[in-house]
C-alpha positions in Angstrom: -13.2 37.2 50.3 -11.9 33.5 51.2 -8.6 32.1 50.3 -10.1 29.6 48.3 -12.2 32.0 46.7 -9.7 34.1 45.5 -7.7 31.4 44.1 -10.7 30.3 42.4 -10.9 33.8 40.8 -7.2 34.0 39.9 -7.1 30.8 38.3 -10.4 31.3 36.3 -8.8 34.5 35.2 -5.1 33.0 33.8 -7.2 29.9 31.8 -9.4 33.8 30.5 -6.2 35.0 29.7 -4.7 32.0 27.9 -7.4 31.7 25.7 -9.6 28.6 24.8 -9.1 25.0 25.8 -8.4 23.6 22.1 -9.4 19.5 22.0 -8.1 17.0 19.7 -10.6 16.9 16.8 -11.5 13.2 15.9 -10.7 11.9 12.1 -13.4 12.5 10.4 -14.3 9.7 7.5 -13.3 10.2 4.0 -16.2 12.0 2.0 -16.7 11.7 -1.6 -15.9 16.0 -1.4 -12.7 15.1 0.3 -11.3 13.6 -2.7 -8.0 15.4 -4.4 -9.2 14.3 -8.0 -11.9 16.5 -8.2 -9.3 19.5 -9.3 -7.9 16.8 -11.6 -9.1 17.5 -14.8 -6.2 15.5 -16.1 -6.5 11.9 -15.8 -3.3 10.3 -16.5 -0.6 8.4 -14.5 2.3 10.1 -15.7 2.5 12.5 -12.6 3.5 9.0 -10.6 4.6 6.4 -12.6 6.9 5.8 -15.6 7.2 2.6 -18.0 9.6 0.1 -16.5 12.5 -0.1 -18.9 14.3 -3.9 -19.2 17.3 -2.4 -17.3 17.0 -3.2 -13.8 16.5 -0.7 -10.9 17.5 -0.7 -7.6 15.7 0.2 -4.1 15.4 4.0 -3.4 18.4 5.2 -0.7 15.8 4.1 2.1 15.1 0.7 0.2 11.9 0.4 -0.8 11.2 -1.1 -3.5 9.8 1.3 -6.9 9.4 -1.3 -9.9 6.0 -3.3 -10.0 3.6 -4.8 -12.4 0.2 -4.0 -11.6 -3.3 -5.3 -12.6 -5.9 -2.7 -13.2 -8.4 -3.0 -10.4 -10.8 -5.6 -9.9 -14.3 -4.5 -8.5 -15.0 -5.9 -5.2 -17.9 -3.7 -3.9 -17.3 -2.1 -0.4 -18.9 0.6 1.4 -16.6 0.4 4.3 -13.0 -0.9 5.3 -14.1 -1.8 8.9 -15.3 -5.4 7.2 -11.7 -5.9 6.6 -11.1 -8.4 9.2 -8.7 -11.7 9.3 -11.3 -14.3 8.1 -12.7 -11.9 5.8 -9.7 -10.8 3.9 -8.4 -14.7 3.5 -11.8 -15.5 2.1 -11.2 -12.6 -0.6 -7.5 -13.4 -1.0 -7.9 -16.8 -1.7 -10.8 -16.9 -4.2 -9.7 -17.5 -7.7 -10.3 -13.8 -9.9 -8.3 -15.2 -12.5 -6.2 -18.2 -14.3 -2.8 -18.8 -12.4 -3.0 -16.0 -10.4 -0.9 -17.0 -7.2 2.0 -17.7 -9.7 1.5 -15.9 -12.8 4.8 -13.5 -13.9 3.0 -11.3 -16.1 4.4 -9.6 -18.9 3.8 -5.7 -19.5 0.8 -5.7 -21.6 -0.7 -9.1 -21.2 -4.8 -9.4 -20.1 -6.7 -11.3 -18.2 -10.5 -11.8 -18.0 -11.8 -11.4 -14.8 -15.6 -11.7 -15.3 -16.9 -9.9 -17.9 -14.0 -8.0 -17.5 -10.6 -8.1 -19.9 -7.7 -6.2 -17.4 -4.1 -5.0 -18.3 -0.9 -5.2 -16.6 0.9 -2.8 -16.4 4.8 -2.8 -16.0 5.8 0.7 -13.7 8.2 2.5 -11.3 6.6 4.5 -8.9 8.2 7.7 -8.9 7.6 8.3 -5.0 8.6 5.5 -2.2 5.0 4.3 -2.3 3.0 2.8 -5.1 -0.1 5.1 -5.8 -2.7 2.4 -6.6 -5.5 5.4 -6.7 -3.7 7.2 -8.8 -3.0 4.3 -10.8 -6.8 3.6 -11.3 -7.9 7.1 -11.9 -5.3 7.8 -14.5 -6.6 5.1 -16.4 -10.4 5.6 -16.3 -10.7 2.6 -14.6 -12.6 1.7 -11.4 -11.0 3.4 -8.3 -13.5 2.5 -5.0 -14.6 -0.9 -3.8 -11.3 -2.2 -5.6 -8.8 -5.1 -5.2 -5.1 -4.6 -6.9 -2.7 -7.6 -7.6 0.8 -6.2 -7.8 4.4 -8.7 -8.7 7.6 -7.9 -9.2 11.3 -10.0 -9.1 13.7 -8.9 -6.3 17.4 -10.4 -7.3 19.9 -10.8 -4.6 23.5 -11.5 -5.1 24.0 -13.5 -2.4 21.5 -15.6 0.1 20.8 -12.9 3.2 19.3 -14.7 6.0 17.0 -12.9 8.7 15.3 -10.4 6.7 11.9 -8.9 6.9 9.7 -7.7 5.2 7.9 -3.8 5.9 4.8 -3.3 4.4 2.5 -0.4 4.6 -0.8 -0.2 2.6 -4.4 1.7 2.5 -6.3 -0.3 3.0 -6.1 -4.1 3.5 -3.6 -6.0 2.4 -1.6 -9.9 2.0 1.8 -9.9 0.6 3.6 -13.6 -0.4 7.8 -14.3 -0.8 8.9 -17.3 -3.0 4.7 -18.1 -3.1 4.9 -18.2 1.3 2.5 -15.7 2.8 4.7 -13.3 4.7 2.8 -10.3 5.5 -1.3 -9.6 6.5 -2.2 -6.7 7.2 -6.2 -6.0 8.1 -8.6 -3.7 9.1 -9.1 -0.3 8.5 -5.9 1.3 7.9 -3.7 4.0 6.0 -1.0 3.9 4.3 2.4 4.0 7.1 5.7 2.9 6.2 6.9 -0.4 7.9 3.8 -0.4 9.1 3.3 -4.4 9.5 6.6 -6.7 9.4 7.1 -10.4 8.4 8.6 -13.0 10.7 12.4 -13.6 10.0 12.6 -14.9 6.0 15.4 -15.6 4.2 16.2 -14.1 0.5 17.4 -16.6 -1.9 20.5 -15.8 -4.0 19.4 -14.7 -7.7 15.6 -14.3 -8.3 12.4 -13.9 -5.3 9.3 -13.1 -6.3 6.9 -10.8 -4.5 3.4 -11.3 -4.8 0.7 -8.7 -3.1 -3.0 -7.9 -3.1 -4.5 -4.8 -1.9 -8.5 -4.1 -0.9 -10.3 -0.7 -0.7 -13.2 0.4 -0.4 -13.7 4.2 0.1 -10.7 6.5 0.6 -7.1 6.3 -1.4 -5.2 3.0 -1.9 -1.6 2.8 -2.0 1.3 0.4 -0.7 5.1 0.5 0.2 7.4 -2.5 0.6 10.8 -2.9 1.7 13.2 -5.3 3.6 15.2 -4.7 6.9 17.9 -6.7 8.0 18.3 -7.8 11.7 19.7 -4.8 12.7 16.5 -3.4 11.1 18.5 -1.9 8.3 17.0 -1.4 4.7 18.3 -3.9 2.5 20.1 -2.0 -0.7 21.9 -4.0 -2.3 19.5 -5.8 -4.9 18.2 -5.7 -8.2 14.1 -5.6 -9.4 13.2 -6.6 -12.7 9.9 -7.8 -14.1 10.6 -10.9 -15.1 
């Protein structure tokens, strides 16, 4: 027997011994089956939200931010998130769903008619670092696929901090606004991954900013997180959220 042959043999025989060759499997899509709710026979939101109080909160220890009022979904029919592109989302973003919506600071309780449809806001802390939009919709019998959420809240500084940015992670799509300026898009096909997307360099005025976001989904979960950095890419702690 060769050299080569019984090289050949010896290294057949350690790749035998080491068992199989495992391969990366590839993500597979989400499937109505994959879907946690099914063994949710309780439909409420109380597992991940409680009532925002009128005392104001501050960001978790890594800064993001907890306190929101959120719209109940509006149905925007999607079978897939790879549509989610650029020119698609800005068309989306921009049409009008309902009266004064790109400055509207809505109250806990107050509706809007969007269509045929009357929807709530809702004034909330998340009770985990990200805001569980899905949960938010199934808990309330509303409309959880093929969905867009509008989400404001009212970050108070105590002094002007230059240089900021702002982190956003969300699943799926989504555009986030400061002060009524677009800061954040974020498209395509995505999940949810803190500081996923950041804003160019903005500036946090002393007292009250608004943050204004919009989130699309078509299959799968929908959630979002949001914080600021500072230039030494540093959460930003020390300010206030309120919802009004």
């Amino acid at each position: 027997m060769s050299i080569k042959t019984k090289a050949l043999l010896f290294g057949v025989g350690l790749l035998f011994l080491a068992g199989p060759v495992l391969h990366a499997q590839p993500e597979r899509p989400f499937r109505q089956m994959d879907d946690p709710t099914k063994l949710d026979t309780v439909r409420s939101i109380a597992g991940y939200f409680t009532p925002a109080t009128k005392s104001k909160k501050s960001p978790d220890a890594d800064g993001f931010i907890q306190r929101w009022l959120l719209l109940e979904p509006i149905s925007k029919p999607n079978f897939t998130n790879t549509v989610f592109t650029d020119s698609y989302l800005r068309k989306a973003f921009d049409t009008l769903y309902f009266p004064d919506q790109f400055t509207i600071l809505p109250k806990n309780g107050e509706k809007v008619r969007v269509g045929d449809n009357e929807l709530t806001w809702h004034a909330l802390d998340s009770k985990n670092f990200n805001v569980k939009l899905f949960r938010f919709a199934y808990g309330l019998h509303k409309q959880v696929y093929g969905v867009i959420f509008w989400a404001v809240t009212i970050v108070n500084s105590p002094e002007e901090v230059k240089n900021v940015r702002m982190a956003v992670g969300s699943n799926s799509a989504s555009m986030w606004w400061l002060n009524g300026e677009e800061a954040v898009l974020l498209s395509g096909d995505r999940r949810m991954v803190m500081d996923d997307c950041v804003s160019p360099r903005l500036t946090l005025n002393k007292g009250k900013n608004i943050i204004r976001g919009v989130v699309i989904n078509g299959p799968g979960m929908s959630d979002f997180c949001v914080r600021f950095l500072d230039e030494n890419g540093e959460p930003v702690r020390n300010l206030t959220i309120t919802g009004k």
